[in-house]
Wavefront OBJ file of the C-alpha trace (Angstrom):
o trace
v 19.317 12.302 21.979
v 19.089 9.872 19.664
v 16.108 7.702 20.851
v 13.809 10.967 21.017
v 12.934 11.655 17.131
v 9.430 12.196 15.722
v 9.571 8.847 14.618
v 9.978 7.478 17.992
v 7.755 9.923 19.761
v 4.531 9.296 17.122
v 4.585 5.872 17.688
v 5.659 5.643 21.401
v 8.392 3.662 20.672
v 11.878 3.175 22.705
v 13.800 3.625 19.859
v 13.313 4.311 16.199
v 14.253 1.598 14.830
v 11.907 -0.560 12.674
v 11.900 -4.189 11.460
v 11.735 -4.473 7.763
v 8.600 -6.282 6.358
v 9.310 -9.918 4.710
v 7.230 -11.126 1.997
v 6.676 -14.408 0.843
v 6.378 -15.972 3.978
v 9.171 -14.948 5.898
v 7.910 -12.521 8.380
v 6.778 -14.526 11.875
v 4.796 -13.152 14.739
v 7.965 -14.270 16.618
v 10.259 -11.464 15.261
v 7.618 -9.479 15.493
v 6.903 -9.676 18.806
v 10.837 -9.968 19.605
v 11.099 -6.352 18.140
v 7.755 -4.626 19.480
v 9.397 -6.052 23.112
v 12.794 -4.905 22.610
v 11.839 -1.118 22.246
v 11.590 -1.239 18.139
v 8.359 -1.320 15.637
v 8.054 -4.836 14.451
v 6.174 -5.403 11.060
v 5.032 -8.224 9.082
v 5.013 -8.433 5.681
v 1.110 -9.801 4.868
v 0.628 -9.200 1.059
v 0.671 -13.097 0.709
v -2.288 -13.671 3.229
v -5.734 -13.568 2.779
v -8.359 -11.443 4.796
v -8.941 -14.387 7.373
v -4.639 -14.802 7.417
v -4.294 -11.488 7.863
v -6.747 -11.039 11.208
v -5.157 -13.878 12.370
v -1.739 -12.705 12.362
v -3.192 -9.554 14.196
v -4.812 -11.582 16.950
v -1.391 -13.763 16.984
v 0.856 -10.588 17.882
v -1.703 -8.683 20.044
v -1.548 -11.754 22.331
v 1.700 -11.552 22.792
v 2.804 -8.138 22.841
v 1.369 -4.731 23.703
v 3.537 -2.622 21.382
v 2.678 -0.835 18.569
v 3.288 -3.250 14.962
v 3.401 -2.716 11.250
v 1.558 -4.438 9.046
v 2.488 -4.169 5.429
v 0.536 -4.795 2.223
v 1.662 -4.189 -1.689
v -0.486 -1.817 -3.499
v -1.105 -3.317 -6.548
v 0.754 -2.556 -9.717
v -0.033 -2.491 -13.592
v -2.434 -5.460 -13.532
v -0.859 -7.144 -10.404
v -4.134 -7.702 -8.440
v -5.336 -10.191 -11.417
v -3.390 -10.699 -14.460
v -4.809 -11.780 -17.246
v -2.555 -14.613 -19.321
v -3.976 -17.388 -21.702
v -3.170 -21.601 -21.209
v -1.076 -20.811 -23.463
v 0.981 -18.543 -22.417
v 1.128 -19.921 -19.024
v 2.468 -22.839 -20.245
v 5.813 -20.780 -22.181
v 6.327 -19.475 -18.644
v 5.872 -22.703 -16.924
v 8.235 -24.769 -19.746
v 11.020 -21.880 -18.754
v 11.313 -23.589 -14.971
v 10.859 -27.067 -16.374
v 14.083 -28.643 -15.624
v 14.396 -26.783 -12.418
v 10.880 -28.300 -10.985
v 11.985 -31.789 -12.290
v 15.471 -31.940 -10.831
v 12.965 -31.352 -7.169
v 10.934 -33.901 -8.224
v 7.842 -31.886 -9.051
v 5.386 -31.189 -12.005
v 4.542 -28.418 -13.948
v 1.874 -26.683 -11.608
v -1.924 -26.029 -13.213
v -2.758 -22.517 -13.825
v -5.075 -21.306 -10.747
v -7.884 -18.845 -10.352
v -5.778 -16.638 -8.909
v -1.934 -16.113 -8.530
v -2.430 -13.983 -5.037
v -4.973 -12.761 -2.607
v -7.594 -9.803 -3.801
v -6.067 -6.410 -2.549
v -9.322 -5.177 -1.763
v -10.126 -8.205 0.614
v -6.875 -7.809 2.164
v -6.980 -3.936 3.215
v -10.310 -4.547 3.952
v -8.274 -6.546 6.642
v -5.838 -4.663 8.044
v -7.608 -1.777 8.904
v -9.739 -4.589 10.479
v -6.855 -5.211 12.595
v -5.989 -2.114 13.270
v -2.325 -1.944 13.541
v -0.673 0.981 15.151
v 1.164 1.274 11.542
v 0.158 0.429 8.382
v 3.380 -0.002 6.226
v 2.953 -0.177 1.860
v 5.197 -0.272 -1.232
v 4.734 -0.397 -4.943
v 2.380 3.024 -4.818
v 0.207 5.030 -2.502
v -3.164 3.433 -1.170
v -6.438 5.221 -2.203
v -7.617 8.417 -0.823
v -10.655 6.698 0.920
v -8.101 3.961 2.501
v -5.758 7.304 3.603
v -8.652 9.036 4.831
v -10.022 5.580 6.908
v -7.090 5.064 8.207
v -6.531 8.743 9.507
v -9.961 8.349 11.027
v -8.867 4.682 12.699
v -5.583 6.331 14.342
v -3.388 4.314 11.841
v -0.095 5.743 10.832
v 0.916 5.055 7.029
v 4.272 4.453 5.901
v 4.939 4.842 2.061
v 7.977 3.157 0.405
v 10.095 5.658 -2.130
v 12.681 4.803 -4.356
v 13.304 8.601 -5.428
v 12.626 12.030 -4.481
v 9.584 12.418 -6.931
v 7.758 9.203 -5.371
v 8.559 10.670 -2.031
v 7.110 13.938 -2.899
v 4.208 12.001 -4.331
v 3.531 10.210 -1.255
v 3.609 13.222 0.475
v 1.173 15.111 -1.495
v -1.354 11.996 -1.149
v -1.446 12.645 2.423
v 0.741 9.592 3.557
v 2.214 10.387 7.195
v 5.797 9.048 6.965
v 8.057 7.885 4.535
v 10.852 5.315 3.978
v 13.490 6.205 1.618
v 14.679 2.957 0.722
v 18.310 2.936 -1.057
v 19.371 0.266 -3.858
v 21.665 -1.578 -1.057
v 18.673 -2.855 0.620
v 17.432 -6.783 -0.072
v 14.391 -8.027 -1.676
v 12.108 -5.895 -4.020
v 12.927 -2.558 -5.776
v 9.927 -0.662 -4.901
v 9.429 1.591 -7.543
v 6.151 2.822 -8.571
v 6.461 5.503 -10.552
v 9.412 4.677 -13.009
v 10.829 1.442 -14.073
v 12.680 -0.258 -10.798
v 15.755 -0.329 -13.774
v 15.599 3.864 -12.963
v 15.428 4.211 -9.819
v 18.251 2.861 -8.242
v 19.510 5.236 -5.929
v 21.933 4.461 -2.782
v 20.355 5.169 0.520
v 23.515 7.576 0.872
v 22.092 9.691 -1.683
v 18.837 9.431 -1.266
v 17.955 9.892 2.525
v 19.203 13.845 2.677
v 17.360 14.433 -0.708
v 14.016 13.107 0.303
v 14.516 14.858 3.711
v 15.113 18.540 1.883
v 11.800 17.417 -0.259
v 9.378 16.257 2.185
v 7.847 17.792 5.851
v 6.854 14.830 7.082
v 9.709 12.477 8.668
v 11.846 9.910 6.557
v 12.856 6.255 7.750
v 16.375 5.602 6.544
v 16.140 1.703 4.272
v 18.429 -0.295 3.190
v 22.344 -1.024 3.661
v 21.668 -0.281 7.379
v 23.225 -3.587 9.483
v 24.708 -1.939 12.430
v 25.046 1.368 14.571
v 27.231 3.125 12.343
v 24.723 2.762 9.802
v 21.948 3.951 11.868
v 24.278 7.112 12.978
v 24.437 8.001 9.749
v 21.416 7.855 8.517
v 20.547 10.131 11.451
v 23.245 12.327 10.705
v 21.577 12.702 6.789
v 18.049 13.589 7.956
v 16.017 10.627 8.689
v 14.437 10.255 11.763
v 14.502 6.627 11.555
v 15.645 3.325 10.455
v 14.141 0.325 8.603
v 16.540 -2.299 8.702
v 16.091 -5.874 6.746
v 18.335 -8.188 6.027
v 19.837 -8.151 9.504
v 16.744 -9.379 10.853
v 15.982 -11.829 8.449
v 19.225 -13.446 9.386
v 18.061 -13.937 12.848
v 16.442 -17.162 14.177
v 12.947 -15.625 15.091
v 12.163 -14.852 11.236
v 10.851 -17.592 8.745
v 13.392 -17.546 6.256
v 14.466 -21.295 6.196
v 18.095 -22.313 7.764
v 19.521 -22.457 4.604
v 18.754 -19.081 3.760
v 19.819 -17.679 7.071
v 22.905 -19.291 7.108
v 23.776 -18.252 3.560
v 23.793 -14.896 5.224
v 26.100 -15.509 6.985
v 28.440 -17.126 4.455
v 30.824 -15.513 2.178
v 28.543 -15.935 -0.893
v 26.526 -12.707 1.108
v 29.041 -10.683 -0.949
v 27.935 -11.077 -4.047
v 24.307 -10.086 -4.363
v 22.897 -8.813 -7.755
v 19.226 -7.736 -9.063
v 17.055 -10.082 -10.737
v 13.633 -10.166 -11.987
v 13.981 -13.732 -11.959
v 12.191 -15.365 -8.809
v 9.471 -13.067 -8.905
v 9.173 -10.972 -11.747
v 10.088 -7.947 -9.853
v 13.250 -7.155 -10.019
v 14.828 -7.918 -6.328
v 18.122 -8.103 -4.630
v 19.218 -11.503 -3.833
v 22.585 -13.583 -2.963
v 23.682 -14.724 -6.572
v 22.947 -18.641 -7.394
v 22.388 -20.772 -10.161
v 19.113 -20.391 -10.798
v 19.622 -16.692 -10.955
v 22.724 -16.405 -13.284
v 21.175 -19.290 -15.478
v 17.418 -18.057 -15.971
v 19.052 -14.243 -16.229
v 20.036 -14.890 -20.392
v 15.987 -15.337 -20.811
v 14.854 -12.610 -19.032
v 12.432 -11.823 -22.124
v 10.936 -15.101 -21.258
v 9.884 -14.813 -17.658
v 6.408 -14.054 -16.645
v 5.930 -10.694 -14.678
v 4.491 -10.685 -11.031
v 2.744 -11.999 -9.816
v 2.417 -15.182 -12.286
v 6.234 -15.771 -11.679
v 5.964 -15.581 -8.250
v 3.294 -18.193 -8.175
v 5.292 -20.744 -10.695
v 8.294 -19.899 -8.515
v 6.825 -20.338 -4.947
v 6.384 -24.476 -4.998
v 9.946 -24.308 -6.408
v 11.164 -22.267 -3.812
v 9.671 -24.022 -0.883
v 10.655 -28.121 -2.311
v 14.280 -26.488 -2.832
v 14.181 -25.260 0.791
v 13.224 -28.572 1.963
v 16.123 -30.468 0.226
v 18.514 -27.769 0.786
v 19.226 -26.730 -2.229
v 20.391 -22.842 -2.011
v 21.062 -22.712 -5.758
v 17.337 -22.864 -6.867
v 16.312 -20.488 -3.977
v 15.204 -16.631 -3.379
v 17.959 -15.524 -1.408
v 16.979 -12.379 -0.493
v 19.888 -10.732 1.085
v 21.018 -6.544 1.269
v 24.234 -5.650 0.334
v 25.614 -4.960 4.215
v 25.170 -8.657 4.752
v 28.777 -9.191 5.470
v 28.148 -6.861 8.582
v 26.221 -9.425 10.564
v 27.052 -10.714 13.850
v 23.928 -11.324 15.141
v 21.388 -14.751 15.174
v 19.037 -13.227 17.865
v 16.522 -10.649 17.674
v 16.887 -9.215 20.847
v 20.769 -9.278 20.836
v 20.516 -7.312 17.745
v 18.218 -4.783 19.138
v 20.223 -4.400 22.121
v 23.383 -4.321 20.283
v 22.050 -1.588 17.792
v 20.837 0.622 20.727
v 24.297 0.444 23.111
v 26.161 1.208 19.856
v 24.399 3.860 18.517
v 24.324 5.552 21.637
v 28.170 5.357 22.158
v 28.344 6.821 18.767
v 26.140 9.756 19.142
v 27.325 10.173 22.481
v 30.651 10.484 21.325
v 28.892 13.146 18.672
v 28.033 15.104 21.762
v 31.138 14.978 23.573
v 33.288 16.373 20.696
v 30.563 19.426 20.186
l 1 2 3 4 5 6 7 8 9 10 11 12 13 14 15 16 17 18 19 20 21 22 23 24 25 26 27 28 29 30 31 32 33 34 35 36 37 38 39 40 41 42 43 44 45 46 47 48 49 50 51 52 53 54 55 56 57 58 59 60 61 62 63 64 65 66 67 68 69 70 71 72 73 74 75 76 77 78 79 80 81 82 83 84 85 86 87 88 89 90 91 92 93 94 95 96 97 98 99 100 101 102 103 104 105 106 107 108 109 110 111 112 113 114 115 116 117 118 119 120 121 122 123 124 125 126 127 128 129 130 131 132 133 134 135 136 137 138 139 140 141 142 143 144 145 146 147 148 149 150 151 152 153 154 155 156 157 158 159 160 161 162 163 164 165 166 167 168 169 170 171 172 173 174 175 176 177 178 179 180 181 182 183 184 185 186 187 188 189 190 191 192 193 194 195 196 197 198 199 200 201 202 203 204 205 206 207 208 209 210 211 212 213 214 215 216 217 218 219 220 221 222 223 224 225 226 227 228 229 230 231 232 233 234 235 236 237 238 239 240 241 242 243 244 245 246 247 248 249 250 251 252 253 254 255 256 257 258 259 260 261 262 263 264 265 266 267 268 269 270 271 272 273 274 275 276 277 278 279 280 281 282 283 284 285 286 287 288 289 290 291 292 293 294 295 296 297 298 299 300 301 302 303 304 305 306 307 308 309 310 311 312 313 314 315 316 317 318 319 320 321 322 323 324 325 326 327 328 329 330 331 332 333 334 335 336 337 338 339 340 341 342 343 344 345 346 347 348 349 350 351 352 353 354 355 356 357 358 359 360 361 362 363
């Protein structure tokens, strides 16, 4: 049966299906809890939340619901936890997004302290909290975090890209990994080579990481419906992560202009940009995107882009202005049916079970 696979049965879960983890924001202790309630793992993307943000989110979805959650964390990259980067060359990256911020009626920002939270504050955190899963991309954690977090009853999830990060995760000691394909929205995850080289369809990759790994694989991105959950049972995985579907309902924070862009024909044209963040990321195509993408040389790498970008992001938000947002969208958008998180889930478990059942009737 479908329902019964290691996945599930690890973390006493109805079904194995897991919310993807939104960054920047968009992740709410409503989906969360929607998810955790409806049978599935709900997770929340906390890599923009500091130690106290990130124990309150806990609290938030404990109160709530008593299912097992994901919380999810990037592992810092390069020189991502604090970049170093003169006035000077703050204010190149700045005078790149210039006309953008004044058509929204804002100023160049000041350079802070700090583009993001301290990583070591913020894991410090979570296994604070204590989730039942503790979800990470961009690289593996450190063997002392592994080891704590064997010792707390945590699960880890590792993000791969490719086989050899898979096989890298494994060999680290992480319990479970998600094999996330190039369909899927938001960030590339790479960590090993250049995002650029490691784009792989989930198609591809699933059965490849499942031949290379013992531990179990979570199937990632281009998975909207049943048929993509059948099949990524059928290549190996013994799970699903599935995004963008859930991002399009009304329990997540993505603003109503993002959500309903979703929705929208535009969902059919996505492309890969390093643009909003630095990162290179999958995203509905927009102005801002094709227009910034001839000076790619010039934009600042995470996460000093994502900073500039973020007051951007939110004023265009607010006036409804979809061509200087992060659209973050997979590329099974045009798939979606579904505005409610717990229509979704029970959608995605009817249907898969009528296809696998079928599967079993034709044995």
């Amino acid at each position: 049966m479908w329902k019964n696979t290691e996945v599930a049965r690890r973390l006493g879960l109805a079904v194995p299906i897991i919310q993807g983890p939104f960054g920047g924001a968009i992740s709410s202790v409503d989906l969360v809890v929607a998810v955790c309630e409806s049978g599935g793992l709900g997770s929340f993307g906390a890599h923009h939340l500091d130690a106290n943000g990130i124990g309150d989110v806990a609290s938030r979805i404990r109160a709530r619901t008593s299912g097992p959650f994901a919380l999810n964390l990037w592992i810092p990259l390069d020189d991502a936890d604090d970049p170093r980067i003169d006035d000077a060359a703050f204010a190149r990256n700045a005078q790149l997004l210039q006309p953008y911020l004044s058509e929204l009626g804002l100023q160049i920002p000041q350079r802070p302290k700090r583009f993001a939270p301290p990583y070591a504050e913020q894991i410090e955190a979570v296994l604070a909290a204590r989730p039942a899963v503790f979800s990470f991309v961009f690289g593996v954690p450190s063997q002392s975090v592994l080891k704590r977090c064997r010792a707390l009853g945590i699960v880890t999830f590792g993000a791969a890209t490719t086989v050899d990060e898979a096989i890298t995760l494994e060999q680290a000691g992480v319990d479970m990994i998600v094999a996330t394909g190039f369909e899927a929205g938001g960030h590339r995850v790479s960590f090993l080579r250049a995002a650029e080289e490691s784009l792989t369809g989930t198609f591809s990759l699933v059965p490849q990481v499942a031949d290379a790994v013992r531990i179990p694989v979570v199937a990632a991105g281009g998975i909207a419906d049943a048929r993509g959950i059948a099949a990524a049972l059928a290549l190996g995985a013994q799970g699903v992560q599935i995004g963008t579907a859930f991002l399009a309902c009304t329990e997540s924070n993505a603003d109503s202009t993002h959500r309903e862009m979703l929705f929208s024909p535009d969902a059919r044209y996505t492309g890969l940009t390093r643009v909003f963040s630095g990162r290179l990321a999958r995203g509905i195509r927009n102005r801002l995107m094709n227009q910034l993408q001839a000076h790619a040389a010039q934009i600042a790498p995470y996460p000093i882009q994502n900073w500039l970008t973020g007051m951007m992001k939110k004023a265009a938000a607010g006036q409804e202005r979809s061509d200087l947002m992060s659209l973050w969208c997979g590329q099974s958008a045009p798939l979606l049916t579904h505005r409610d998180a717990r229509s979704l889930m029970a959608a995605l478990v009817k249907e898969t079970s009528l296809i696998t059942g079928g599967w079993a009737s034709n044995s």
